[in-house]
Each structure stands twice: as structure tokens, then as C-alpha cells.
N, C-alpha and C positions, 0 to 999 in steps of 0.2 A: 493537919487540918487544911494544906495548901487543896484549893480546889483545883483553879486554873489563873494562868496571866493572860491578863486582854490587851495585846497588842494593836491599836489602832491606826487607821490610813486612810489618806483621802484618796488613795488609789488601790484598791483590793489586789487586784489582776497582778499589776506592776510589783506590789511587796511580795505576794507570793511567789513570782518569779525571781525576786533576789530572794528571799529567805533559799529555795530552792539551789542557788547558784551558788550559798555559804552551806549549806549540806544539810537543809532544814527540809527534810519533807513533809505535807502537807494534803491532806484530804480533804476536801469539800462538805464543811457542814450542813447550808442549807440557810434559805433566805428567815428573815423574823418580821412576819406581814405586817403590815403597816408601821412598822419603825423604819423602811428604806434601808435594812442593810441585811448582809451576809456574813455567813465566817467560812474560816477554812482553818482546819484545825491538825495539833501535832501531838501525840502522846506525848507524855514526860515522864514517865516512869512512878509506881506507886499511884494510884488513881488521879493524877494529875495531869494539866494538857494545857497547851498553850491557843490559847482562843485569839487567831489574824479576822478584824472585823473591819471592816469597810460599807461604802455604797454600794445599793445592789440597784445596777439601771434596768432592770428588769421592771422594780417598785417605782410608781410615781413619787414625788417626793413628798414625805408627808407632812402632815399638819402638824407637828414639835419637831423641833431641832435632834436630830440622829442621837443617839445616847453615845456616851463616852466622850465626847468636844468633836464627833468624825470632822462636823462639818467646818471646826475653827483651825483645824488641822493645816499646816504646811507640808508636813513628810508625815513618818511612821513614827511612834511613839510609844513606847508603854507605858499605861497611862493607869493602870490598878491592878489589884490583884484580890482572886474573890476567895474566901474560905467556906470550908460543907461542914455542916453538922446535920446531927439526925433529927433531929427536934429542931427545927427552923422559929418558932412560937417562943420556945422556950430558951432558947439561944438571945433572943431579941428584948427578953424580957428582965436575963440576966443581965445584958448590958446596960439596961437602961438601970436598974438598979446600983451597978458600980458608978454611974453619973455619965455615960456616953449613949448619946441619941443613935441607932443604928439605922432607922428607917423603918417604911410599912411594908410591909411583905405586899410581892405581887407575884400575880399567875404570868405565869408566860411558856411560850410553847413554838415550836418549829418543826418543820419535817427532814427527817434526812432525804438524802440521795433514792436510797431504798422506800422512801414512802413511811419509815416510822414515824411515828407522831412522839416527839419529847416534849414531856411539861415538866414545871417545875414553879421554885417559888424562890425569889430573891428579896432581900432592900437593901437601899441604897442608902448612905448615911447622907444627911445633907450636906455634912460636912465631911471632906474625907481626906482632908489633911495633904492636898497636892498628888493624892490617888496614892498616899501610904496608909490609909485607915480603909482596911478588907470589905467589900461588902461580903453579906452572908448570903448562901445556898443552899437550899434544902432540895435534894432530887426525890424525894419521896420511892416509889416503886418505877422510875422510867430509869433505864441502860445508862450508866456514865457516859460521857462521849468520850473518853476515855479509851474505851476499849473498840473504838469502833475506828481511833484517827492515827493517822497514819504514823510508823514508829520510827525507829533510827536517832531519837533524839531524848538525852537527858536532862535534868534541871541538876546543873552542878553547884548552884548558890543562888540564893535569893537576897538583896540586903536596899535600906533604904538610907536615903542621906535627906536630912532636913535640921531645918532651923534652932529645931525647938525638940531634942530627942525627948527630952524627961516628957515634957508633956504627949509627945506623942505615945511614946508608953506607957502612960496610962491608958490611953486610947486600945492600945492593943489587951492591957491588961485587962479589960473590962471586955474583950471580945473572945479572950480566951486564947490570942491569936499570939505567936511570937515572930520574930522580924531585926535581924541587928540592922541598927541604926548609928548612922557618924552624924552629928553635925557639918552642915553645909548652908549655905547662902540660898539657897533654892530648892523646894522638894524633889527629890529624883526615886525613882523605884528605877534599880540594878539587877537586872537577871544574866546569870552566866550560863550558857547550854553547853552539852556535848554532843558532838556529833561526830559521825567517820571522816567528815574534812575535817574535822579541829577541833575548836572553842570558838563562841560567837558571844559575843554581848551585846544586850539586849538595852535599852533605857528610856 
């Protein structure tokens, strides 16, 4: 159900010249109007991709704070990880039932390079557990970006460290989602890649 991981940066340009320079290639998704930022994105094998978002100085800066913490950002961080189902409604509807709030579904939409127009429909939990509790994705009938972002890299482990595993698994259990978890002192989500230089870790 892994959708993608949202790496974020208070410097777009600059991450994805190092990701690049650890053997991460990366294709140019495309700006998301009036939120002030862009991404640049890496396939991950299995319909999954790593989404690098940052500020786009192209966009004036807008009227809410950039999504994902961009703008409380000192470096790059990975800061959530989103999961797809088919039924985005009904997905939303099961969690709330197991007793986890997931959030309201929103329209959102961006152009590639190419001039396609992708929409789609997300929420966001209010609460998301230090960016270990998934938001949900539903792409409905528009192109995974997936298949369009640049390849050479795999998701070799996903896992997360926090406070309070039991509870966070329930969290995940009510989203359908799986995710090994350690206890730790401070939420961290841990992704490990392959690529032709090596292994990268991601956090």
C-alpha cells in the first residue's frame, strides 16, 4: 500500500544535487500553485516513489505555511510517508471506525513537465504521530508519477522508531497500513534505498 516517501527541504535545488551525488536520480515533477513549492521525484520500484519537495521561488509565498514543516525546516528530512488505496472515501471511513481520525479528503492537482494535468485526493491526519501515521491517496483515473520519475533506485526497507510503538500500531492498524516499528525517544521514519553507488539512508 506504500504510495510514496516525502522527503522535505528548505532547499529543493541543493537536495537534489546531493541526492544525485549519493546515486539518487531524480526527475522534475512540477510546481503545486498556491502552496509555494515543487517536487522532484524517483521511482522506487512497485508503484512507489520518493517525492524531494521543497520551495518553488518561482511562486510568491503564500498565504499558509508550505505543507510538510518546508518552512521550519533547517536541512532535509523525511518527514511522512503516504499510502493508496482505491477507495479513498471509504478507506477514511474504515479508519475512523477502528477509532483513528485520518482527515478530510482534498482535491489537489499539479502539472508535469510535459503539460499533464494530475489530480488527486488526499488527508491528512491531524495527528500523525511525528510523520509515522500515513496520510491516505487516492489517484482516482490520473498516471502514477510513478511511472513517469526517474528510475535507478529502490526502496530496500521502510521502518519507524517512536515512543510509544503499541499505540502507534494501532494507528496503523486501523489504516490498514503496516510499518515495523522500535521504540525510541523521538519519532523518526527510516528509509533505506538502493542504488548503483550503494545504500543510502534516508531519515
Amino acid at each position: 500500500m506504500l504510495d510514496h516517501l516525502v522527503y522535505a527541504t528548505p532547499d529543493l535545488d541543493r537536495t537534489v544535487e546531493e541526492l544525485a551525488g549519493r546515486g539518487i536520480a531524480l526527475s522534475p515533477g512540477g510546481p503545486h500553485p498556491g502552496l509555494g513549492t515543487r517536487n522532484h521525484l524517483a521511482a522506487l520500484g512497485e508503484n512507489a516513489f520518493l517525492e524531494v519537495i521543497g520551495p518553488d521561488p518561482e511562486q510568491p509565498d503564500p498565504a499558509t505555511p508550505r505543507p510538510f514543516g518546508v518552512d521550519e525546516l533547517t536541512g532535509p528530512k523525511l518527514v511522512t510517508w503516504a499510502i493508496q488505496v482505491p477507495d479513498l472515501d471509504a478507506a477514511l471511513d474504515r479508519a475512523r471506525a477502528a477509532g483513528h481520525e485520518p482527515g478530510d479528503a482534498v482535491p489537489m492537482s499539479r502539472r508535469r513537465p510535459d503539460g499533464v494535468l494530475l489530480s488527486w485526493r488526499l488527508a491528512f491526519p491531524p495527528d500523525n504521530e511525528g510523520g509515522l501515521a500515513p496520510f491516505v491517496i487516492g489517484w482516482g483515473d490520473t498516471p502514477h508519477p510513478s511511472r513517469t520519475a526517474a528510475t535507478g533506485t529502490t526502496l530496500v526497507s521502510l521502518r519507524g522508531e517512536h515512543p510509544d510503538p503499541a499505540r502507534l500500531g494501532r494507528v496503523l492498524a486501523a489504516l490498514g497500513a503496516e510499518l515495523d516499528v522500535t521504540e525510541a525517544a523521538a519519532p523518526a521514519l527510516v528509509a533505506e534505498l538502493g542504488t548503483a553507488s550503494g545504500t543510502v539512508v534516508l531519515r
